[in-house]
Each structure stands twice: as structure tokens, then as C-alpha cells.
Backbone as CSV, one residue per row, in Angstrom:
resi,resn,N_x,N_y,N_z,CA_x,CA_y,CA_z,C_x,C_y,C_z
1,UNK,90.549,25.951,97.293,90.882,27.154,96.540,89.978,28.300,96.964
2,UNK,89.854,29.073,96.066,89.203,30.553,96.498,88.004,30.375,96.516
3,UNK,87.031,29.724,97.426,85.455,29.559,97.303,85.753,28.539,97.180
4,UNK,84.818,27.644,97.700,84.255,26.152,97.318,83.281,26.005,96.926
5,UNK,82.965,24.601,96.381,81.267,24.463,95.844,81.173,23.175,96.494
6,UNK,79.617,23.035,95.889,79.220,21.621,96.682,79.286,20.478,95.325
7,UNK,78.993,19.364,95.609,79.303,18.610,94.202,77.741,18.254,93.572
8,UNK,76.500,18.764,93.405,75.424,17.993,93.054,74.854,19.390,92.671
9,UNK,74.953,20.662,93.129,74.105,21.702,92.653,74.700,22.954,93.732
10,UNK,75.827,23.264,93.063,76.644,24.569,93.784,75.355,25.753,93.795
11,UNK,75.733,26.285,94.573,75.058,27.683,95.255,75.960,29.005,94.815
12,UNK,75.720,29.725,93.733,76.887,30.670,93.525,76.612,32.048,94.155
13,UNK,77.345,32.642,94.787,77.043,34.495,95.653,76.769,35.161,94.288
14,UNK,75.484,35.770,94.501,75.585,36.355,93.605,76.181,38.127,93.620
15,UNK,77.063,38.454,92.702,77.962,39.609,93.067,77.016,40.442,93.170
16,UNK,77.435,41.264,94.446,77.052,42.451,95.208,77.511,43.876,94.332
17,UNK,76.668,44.835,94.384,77.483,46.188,94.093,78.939,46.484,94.339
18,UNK,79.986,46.807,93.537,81.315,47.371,93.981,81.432,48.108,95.128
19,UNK,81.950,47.854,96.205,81.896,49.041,96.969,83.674,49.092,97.297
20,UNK,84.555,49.839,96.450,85.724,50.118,96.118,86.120,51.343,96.617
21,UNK,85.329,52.561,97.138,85.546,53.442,97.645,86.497,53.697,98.539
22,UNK,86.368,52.721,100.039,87.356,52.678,100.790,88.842,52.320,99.784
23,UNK,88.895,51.500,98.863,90.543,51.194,98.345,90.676,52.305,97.634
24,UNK,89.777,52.980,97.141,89.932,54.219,95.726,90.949,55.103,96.791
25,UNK,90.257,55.774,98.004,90.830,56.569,98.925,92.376,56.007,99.469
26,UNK,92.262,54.616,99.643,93.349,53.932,100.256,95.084,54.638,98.778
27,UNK,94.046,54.563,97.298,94.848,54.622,96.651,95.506,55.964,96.515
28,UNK,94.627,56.813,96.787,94.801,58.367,96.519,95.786,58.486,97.499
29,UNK,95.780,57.929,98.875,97.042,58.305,99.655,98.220,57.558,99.744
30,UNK,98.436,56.737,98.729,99.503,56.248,98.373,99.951,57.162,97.158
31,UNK,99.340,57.479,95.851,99.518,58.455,95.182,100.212,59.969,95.499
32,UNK,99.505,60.207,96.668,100.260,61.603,96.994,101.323,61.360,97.512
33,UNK,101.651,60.226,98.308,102.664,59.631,99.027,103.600,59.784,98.082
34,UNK,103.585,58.671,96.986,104.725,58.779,96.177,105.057,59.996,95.471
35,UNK,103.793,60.781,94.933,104.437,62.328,94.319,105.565,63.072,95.459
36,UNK,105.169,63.046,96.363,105.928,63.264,97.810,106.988,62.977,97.061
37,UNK,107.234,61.506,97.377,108.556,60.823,97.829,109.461,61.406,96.547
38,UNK,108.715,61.377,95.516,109.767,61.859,94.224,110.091,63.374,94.298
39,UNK,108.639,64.285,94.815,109.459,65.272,94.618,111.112,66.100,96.230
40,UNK,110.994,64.959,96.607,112.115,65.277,97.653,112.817,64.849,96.949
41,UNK,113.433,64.190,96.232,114.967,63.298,95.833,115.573,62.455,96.613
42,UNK,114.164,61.680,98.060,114.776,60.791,97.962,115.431,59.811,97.824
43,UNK,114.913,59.320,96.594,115.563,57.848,95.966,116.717,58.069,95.561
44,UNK,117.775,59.076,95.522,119.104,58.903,95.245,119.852,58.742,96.620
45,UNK,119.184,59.812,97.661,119.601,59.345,98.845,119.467,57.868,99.583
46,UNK,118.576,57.179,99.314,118.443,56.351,100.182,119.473,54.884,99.434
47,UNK,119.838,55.598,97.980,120.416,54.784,96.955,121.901,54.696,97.591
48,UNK,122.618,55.910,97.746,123.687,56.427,98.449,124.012,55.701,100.191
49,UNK,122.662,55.456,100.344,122.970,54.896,101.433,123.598,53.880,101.481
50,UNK,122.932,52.573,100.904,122.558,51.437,99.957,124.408,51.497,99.294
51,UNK,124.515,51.955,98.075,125.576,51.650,97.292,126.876,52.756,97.490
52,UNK,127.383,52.460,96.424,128.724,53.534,96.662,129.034,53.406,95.331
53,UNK,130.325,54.175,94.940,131.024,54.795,93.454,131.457,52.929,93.337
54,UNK,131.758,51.959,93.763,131.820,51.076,93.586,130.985,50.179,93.391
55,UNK,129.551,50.619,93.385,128.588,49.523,92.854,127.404,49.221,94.114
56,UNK,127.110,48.313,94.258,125.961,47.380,95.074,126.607,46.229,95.756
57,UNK,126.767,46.387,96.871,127.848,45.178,97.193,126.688,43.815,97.597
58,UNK,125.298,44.500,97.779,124.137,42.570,98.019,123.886,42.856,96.576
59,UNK,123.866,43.108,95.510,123.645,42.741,94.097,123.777,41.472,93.893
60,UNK,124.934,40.606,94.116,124.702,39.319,93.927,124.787,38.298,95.028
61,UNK,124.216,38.581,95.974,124.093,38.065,97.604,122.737,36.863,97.299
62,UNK,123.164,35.440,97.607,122.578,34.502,96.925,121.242,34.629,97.821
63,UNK,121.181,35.270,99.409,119.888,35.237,99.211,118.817,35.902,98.825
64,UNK,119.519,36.765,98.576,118.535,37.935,97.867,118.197,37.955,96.127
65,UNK,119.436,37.522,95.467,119.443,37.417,93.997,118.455,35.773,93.579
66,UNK,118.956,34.864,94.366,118.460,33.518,94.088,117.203,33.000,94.855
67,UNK,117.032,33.223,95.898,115.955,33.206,96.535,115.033,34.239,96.651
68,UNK,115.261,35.282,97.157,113.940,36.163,97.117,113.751,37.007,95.852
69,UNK,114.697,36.716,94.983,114.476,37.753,92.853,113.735,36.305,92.724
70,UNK,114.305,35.370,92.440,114.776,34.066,91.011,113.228,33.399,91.925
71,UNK,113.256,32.873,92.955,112.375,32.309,93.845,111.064,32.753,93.706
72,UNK,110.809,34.229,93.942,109.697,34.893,94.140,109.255,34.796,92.669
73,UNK,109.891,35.421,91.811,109.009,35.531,90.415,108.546,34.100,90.036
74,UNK,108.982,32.942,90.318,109.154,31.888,89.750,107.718,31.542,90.675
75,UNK,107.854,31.962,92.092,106.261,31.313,92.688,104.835,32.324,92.091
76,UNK,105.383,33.028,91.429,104.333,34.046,91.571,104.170,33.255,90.052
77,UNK,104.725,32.842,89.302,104.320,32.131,88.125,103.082,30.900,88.610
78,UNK,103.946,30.620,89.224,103.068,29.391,89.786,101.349,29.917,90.278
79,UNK,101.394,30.932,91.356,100.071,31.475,91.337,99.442,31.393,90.365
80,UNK,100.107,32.376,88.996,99.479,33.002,88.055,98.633,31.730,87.671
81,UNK,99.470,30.345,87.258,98.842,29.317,86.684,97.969,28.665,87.571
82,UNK,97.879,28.380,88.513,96.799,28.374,89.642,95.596,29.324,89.393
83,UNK,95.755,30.561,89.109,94.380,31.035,88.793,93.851,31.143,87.386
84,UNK,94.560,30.440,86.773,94.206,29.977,85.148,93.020,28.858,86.211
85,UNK,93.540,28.028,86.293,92.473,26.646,86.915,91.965,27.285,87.777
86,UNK,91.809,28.008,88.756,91.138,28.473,89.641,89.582,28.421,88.540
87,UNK,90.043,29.831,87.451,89.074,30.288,86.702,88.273,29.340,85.320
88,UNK,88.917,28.811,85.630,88.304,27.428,84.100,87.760,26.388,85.358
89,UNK,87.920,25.859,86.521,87.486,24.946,87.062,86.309,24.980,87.044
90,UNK,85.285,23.949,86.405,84.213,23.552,86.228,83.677,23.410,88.038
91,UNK,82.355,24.266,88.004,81.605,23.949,89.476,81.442,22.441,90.007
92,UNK,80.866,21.984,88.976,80.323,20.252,89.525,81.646,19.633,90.177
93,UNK,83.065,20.255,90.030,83.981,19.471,90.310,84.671,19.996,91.979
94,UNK,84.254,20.958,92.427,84.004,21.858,93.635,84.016,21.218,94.581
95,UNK,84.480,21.048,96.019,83.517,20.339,97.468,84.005,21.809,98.013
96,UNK,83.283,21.433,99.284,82.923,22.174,100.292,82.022,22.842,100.468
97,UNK,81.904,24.050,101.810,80.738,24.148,102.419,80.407,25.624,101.380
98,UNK,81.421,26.385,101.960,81.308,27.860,101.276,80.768,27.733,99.323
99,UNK,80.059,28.640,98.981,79.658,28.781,97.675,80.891,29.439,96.799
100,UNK,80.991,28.861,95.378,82.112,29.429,94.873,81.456,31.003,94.078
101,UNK,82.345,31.388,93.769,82.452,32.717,93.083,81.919,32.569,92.049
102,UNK,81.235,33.042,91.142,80.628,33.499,89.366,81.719,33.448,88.962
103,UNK,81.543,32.627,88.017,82.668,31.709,86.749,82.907,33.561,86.291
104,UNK,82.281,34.408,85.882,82.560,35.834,85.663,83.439,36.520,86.345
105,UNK,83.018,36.305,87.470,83.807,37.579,88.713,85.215,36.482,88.983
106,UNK,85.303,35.207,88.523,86.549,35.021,88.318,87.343,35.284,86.858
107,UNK,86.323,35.270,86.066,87.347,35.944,84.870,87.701,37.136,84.911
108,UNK,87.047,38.177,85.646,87.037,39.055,86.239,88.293,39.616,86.563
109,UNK,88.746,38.659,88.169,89.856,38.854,88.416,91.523,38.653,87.638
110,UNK,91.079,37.079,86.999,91.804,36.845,86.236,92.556,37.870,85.141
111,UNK,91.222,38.815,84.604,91.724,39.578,83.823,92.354,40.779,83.850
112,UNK,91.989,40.878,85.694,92.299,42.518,86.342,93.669,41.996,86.736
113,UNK,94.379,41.029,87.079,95.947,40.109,87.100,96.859,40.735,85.763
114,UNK,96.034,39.785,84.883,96.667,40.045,83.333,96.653,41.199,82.887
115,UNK,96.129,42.107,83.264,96.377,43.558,82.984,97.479,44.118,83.594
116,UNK,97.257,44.197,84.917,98.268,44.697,86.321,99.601,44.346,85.496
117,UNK,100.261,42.841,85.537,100.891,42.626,85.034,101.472,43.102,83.561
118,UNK,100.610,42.883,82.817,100.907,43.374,81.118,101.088,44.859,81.091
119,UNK,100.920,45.609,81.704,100.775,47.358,82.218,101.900,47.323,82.395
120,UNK,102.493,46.571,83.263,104.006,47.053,84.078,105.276,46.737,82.821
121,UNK,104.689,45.603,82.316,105.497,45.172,80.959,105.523,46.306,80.132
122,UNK,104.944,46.625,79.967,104.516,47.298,78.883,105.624,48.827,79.408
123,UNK,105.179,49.566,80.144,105.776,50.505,80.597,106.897,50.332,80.552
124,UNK,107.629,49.000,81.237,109.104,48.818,81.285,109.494,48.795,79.970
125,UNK,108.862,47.949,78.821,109.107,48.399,77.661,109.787,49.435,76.720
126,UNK,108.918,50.269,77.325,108.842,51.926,76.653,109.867,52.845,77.448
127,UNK,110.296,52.243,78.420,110.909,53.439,79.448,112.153,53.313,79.137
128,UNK,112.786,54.643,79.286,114.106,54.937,79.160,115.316,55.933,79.858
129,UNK,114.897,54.657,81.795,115.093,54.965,83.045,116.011,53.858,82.872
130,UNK,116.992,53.939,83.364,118.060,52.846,83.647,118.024,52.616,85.104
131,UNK,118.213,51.734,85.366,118.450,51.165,86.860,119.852,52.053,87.665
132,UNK,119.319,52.113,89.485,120.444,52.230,89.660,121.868,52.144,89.728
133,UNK,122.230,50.492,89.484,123.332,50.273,89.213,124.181,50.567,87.923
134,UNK,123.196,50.724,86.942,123.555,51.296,85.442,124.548,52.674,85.646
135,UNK,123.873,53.632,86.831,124.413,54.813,87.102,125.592,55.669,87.802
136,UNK,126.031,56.932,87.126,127.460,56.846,87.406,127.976,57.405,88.783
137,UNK,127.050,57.527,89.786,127.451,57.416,91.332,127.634,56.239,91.687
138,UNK,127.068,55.191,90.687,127.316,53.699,91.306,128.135,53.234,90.605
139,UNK,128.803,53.762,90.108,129.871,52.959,88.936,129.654,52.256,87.400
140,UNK,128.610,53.296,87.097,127.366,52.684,85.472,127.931,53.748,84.817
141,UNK,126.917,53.470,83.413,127.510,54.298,82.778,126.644,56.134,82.436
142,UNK,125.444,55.772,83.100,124.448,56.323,82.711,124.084,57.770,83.853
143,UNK,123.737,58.623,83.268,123.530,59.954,84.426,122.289,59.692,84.739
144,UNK,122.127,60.071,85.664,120.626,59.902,86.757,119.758,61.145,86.024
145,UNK,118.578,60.686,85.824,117.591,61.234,84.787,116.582,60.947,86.012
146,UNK,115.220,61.613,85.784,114.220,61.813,86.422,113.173,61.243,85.433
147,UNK,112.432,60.197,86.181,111.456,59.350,85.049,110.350,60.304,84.645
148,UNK,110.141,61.165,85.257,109.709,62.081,84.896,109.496,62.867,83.446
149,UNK,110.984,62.808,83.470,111.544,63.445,82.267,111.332,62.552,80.754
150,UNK,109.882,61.943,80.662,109.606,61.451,80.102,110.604,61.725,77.870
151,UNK,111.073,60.673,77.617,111.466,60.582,76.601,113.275,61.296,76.373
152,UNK,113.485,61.357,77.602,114.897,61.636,77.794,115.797,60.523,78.240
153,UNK,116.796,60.299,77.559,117.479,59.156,77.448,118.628,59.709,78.463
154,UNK,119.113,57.989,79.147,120.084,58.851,80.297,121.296,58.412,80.122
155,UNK,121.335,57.691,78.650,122.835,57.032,78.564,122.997,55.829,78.589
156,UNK,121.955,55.160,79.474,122.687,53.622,79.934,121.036,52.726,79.304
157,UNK,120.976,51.222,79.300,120.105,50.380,78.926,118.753,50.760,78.829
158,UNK,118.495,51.104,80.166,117.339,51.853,80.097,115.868,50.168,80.433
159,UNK,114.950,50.718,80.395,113.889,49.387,80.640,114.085,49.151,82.480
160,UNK,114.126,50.035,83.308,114.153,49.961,84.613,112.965,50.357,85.083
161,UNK,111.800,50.937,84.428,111.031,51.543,85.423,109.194,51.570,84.940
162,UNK,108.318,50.678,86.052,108.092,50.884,87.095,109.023,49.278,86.982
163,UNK,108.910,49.134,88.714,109.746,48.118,89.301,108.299,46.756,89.029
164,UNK,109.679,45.723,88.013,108.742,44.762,87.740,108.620,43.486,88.367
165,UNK,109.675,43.804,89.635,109.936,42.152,90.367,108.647,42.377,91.375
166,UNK,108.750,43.670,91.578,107.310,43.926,92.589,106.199,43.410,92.241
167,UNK,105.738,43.648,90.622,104.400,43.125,90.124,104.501,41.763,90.523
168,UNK,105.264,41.120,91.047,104.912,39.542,91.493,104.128,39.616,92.569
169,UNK,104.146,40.421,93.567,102.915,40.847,94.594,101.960,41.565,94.287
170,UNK,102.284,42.695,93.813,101.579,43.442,93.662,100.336,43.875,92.573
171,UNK,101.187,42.795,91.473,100.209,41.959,90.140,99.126,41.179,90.635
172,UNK,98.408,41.133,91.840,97.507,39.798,92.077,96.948,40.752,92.913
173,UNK,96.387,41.925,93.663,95.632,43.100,94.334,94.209,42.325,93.854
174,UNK,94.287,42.009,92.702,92.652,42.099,92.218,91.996,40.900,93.033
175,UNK,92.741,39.974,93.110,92.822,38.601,94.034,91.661,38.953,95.034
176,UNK,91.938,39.993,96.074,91.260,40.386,96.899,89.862,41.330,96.832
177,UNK,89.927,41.495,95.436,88.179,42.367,95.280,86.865,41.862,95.517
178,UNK,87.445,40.305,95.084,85.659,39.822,95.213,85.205,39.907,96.655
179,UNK,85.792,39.808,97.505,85.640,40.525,99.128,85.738,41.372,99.520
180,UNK,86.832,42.354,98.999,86.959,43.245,100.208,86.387,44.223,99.324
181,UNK,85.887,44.386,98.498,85.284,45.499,97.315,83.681,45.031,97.962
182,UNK,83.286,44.453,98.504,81.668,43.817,98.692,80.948,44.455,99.832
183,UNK,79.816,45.247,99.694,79.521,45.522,100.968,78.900,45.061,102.196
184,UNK,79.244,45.573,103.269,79.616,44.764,104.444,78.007,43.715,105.003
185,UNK,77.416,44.837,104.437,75.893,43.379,104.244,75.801,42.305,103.708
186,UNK,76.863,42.045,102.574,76.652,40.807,101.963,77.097,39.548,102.290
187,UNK,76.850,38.516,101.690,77.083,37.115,102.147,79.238,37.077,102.167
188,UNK,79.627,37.375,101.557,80.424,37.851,101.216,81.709,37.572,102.826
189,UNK,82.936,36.638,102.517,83.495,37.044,104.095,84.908,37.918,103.569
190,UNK,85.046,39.039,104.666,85.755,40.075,104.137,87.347,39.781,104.357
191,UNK,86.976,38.468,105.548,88.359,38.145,105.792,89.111,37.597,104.822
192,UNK,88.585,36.934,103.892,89.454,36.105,102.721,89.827,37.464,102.016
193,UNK,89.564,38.759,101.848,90.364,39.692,100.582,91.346,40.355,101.653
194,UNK,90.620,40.668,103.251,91.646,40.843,103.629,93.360,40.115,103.335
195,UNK,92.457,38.610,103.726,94.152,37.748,103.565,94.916,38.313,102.139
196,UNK,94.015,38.374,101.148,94.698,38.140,99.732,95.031,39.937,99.836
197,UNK,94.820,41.153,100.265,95.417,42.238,100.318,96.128,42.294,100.777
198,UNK,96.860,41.824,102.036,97.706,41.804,103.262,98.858,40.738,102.108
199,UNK,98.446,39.978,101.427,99.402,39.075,101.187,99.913,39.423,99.783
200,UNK,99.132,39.921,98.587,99.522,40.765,97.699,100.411,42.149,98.457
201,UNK,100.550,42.974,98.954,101.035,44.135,99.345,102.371,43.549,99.900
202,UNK,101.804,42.731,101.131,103.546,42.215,101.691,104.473,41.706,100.554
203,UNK,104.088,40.653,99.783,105.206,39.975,98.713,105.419,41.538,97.783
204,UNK,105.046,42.504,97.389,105.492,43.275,96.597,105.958,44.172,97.104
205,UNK,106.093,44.553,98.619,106.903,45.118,98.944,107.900,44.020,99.504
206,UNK,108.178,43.118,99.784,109.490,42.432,99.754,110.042,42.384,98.299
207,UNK,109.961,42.075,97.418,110.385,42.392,96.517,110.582,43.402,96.015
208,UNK,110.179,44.563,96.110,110.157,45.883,95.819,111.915,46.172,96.995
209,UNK,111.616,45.743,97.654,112.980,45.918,99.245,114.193,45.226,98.297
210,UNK,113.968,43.628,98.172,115.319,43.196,97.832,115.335,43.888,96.521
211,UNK,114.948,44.258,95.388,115.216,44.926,94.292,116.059,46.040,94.653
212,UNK,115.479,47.046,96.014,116.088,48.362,96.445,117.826,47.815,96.482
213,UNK,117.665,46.686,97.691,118.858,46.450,98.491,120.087,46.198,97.138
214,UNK,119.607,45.256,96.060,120.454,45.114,95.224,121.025,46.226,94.304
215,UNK,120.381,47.450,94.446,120.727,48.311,93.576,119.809,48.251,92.182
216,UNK,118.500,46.984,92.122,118.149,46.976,91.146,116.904,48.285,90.536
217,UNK,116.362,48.984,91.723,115.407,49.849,91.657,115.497,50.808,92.216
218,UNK,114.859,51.973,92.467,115.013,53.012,93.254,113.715,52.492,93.975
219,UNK,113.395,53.065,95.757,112.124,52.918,96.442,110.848,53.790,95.244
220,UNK,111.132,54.348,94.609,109.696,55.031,94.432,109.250,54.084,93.007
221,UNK,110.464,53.313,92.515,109.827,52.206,91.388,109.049,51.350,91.738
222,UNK,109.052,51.018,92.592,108.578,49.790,93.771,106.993,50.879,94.286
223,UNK,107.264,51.855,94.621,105.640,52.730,95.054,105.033,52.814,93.370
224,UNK,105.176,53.111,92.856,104.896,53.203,91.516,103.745,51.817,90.880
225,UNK,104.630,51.050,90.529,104.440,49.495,90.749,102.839,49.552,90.999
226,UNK,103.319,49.721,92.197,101.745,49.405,93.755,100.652,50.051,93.210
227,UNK,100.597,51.577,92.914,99.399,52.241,91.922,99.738,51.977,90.611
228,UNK,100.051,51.284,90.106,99.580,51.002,88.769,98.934,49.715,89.070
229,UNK,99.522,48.484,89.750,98.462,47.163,89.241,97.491,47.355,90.073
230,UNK,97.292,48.565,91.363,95.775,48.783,92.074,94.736,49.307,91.079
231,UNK,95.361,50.418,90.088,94.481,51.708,89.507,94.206,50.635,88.366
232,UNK,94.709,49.589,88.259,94.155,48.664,86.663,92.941,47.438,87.327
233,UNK,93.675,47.314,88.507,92.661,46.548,88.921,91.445,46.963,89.613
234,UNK,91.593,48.226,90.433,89.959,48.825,90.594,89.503,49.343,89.158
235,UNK,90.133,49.866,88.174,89.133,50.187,87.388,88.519,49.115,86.459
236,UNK,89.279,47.982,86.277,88.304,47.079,85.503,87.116,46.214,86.557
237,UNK,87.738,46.078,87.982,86.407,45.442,88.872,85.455,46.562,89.035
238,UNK,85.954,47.760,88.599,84.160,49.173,88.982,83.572,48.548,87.228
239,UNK,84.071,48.668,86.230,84.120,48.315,84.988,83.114,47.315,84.852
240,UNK,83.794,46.301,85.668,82.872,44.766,85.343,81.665,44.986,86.171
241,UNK,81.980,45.454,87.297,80.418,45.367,88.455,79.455,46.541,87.998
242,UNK,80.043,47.165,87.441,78.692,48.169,86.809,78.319,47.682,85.501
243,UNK,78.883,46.845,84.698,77.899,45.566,83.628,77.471,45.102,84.619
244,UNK,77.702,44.733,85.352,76.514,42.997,85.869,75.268,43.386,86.829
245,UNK,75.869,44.337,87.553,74.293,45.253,87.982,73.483,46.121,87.404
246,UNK,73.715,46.729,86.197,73.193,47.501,85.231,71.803,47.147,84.963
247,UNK,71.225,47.814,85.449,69.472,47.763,84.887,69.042,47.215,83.601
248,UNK,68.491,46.171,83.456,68.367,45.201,82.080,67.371,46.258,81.082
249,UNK,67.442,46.217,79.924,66.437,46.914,79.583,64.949,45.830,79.243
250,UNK,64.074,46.606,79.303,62.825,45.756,79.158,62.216,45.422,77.327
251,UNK,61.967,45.039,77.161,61.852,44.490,75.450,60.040,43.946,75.212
């Protein structure tokens, strides 16, 4: 799993200063990116491309609906419960060479997950953006509203937006902090957050894609998505690493 221990008297890293800067920046130009992308209008165009007055014709295309929707959320469950045990696994029960992570900086992550995730819920909740297929260039019932247009109803179900099949990738970013947030002096190997960034980002933009292809999202629900479970998960790992390095007071 993520770190190993040894079995007689684990060696734990002890966490390094946050150094999140490089992703903070990484995030800011995804941010402007998407203000971009919304304020062109492309997501109706690229929707138009995609569908017609008749609907979404891969909407129910088994490999996209059953395998990469039904499939993906269902493994990303599986993760999730994997880093339940990841984070409760008792050290003494550990092998290997590498030192495991602070039982902390895994609740840590754990909790910067459960946020990412519960954020996107939550939003979808409250929102009252209908999906593209709901809409009446695609044969829905609902007029195309601008999420923007916060608290304006567009006619149709509504609960479309940010894109939540994405948070199955893009819900687990934090995965990758205890490395790639570490600075480059430390014991720390940068390649393991690489893997877990490269591999959070790809699954949520595949899913973020087949959501597009089906008509279930617009592209900028899916960019959206991406800065919200980053901006929840750098701010609770700056959050946590400035408790644990914080100057003790003297008594």
C-alpha cells in the first residue's frame, strides 16, 4: 500500500513543511482556464457537436454507460474503502523497506478525499443546472441557463452541476500530497504523488469525457469538478501542515 513499515519498530517520515505552491499556481491556471472556457459559450457548442434536437445518440452505449459510468464509480468506491484501511491500518502490521506515513497525514488525506467528495455532493445538491440532455436543443424539457446564474431555475430536474462522475478521479488529488506537496530535500519520493496525480487527473478526466460524450455534462462541469476537489484538498493539507509544524509553545 501507500508506504510500508517494518514489523518490530516502524520508522515513520516525519512530515516536512507543505510546499503546495507549485499545485496552488498549477491551480490558478486551470481556474482562469475554465473562467475562459465559460465565458466563450463553449459548452453548448461542443454539446451541438456531440448531440442533436434528437437527443445523445452514446447516452446509452454499453461501453460508456456500463463500463466506464457504472464501472468507474463502483472502482472508485472500492479505492475509497481501501483508504479507510489504508488509514486505520495499525503500523506493527506493515512489511517492507520504505517507512509508512503518520497515522495523521493519513487521516489527513483521508479527510481531504471526504471533503473533495462531500463538496461536489453537496453542490449538486443545491444546484439548479439541469444536464444537457434535460435541454431543449437536445430534445429536454429545460432552457439552457448559465450556472452562473446562480438561483435561476431552467425548467428541467436540475442537480447537474459540478460534474459528479468526475469526482471519482478527481475526489482522491489529496492521495498525492504527502509527496508531491514535500520539499524536494526531504526523505520523501516525489515519484509516488507523481503516480497518484497523473492517476487522479487521468480517471477524472475520462470520466469527465464519457459524461461529455453521453450528453450527461457540459466540458466545463467536468473543469469545475477538478478545482473544487484540488482547492478542498490543498486547503485542508496547508491547514493540517501548518498545525503540525507550528511552534509549540513553551510552559
Amino acid at each position: 500500500m501507500l508506504g510500508s513499515m517494518t514489523a518490530s519498530s516502524p520508522t515513520f517520515i516525519v512530515p516536512p513543511p507543505a510546499n503546495t505552491w507549485p499545485l496552488f499556481k498549477a491551480w490558478l491556471i486551470v481556474a482562469a482556464a475554465t473562467a475562459a472556457w465559460d465565458a466563450t459559450g463553449l459548452d453548448m457548442v461542443v454539446m451541438h457537436w456531440i448531440g442533436s434536437s434528437g437527443g445523445f445518440s452514446l447516452r446509452n452505449e454499453w461501453l460508456l454507460e456500463r463500463v466506464l459510468h457504472t464501472g468507474l464509480r463502483e472502482a472508485a468506491t472500492v479505492v475509497y474503502l481501501i483508504l479507510w484501511i489504508w488509514t486505520l491500518w495499525p503500523a506493527r502490521w506493515h512489511r517492507g523497506s520504505r517507512p509508512p506515513l503518520p497515522r495523521r497525514e493519513r487521516w489527513a488525506v483521508l479527510g481531504a478525499v471526504s471533503a473533495s467528495l462531500a463538496m461536489v455532493s453537496l453542490l449538486k445538491h443545491f444546484s439548479l443546472t439541469s444536464c444537457p440532455w434535460d435541454l431543449k436543443p437536445f430534445g429536454g424539457m429545460a432552457w439552457p441557463v448559465s450556472h452562473w446564474q446562480l438561483g435561476t431555475a431552467d425548467g428541467g430536474p436540475g442537480h447537474c452541476f459540478p460534474g459528479g462522475h468526475a469526482s471519482s478521479g478527481f475526489g482522491f488529488l489529496a492521495m498525492a500530497l504527502p509527496w508531491s506537496a514535500a520539499p524536494r530535500d526531504s526523505l520523501r519520493e516525489q515519484r509516488i504523488g507523481r503516480w497518484w496525480l497523473l492517476g487522479s487527473l487521468g480517471c477524472g478526466l475520462l470520466a469527465g469525457l464519457v459524461q461529455t460524450l453521453r450528453g450527461a455534462h457540459f466540458p466545463s462541469h467536468t473543469l469545475w469538478t477538478l478545482l473544487i476537489c484540488g482547492g478542498v484538498s490543498l486547503t485542508i493539507w496547508n491547514v493540517m501542515a501548518w498545525v503540525w509544524n507550528r511552534p509549540k509553545r513553551r510552559t
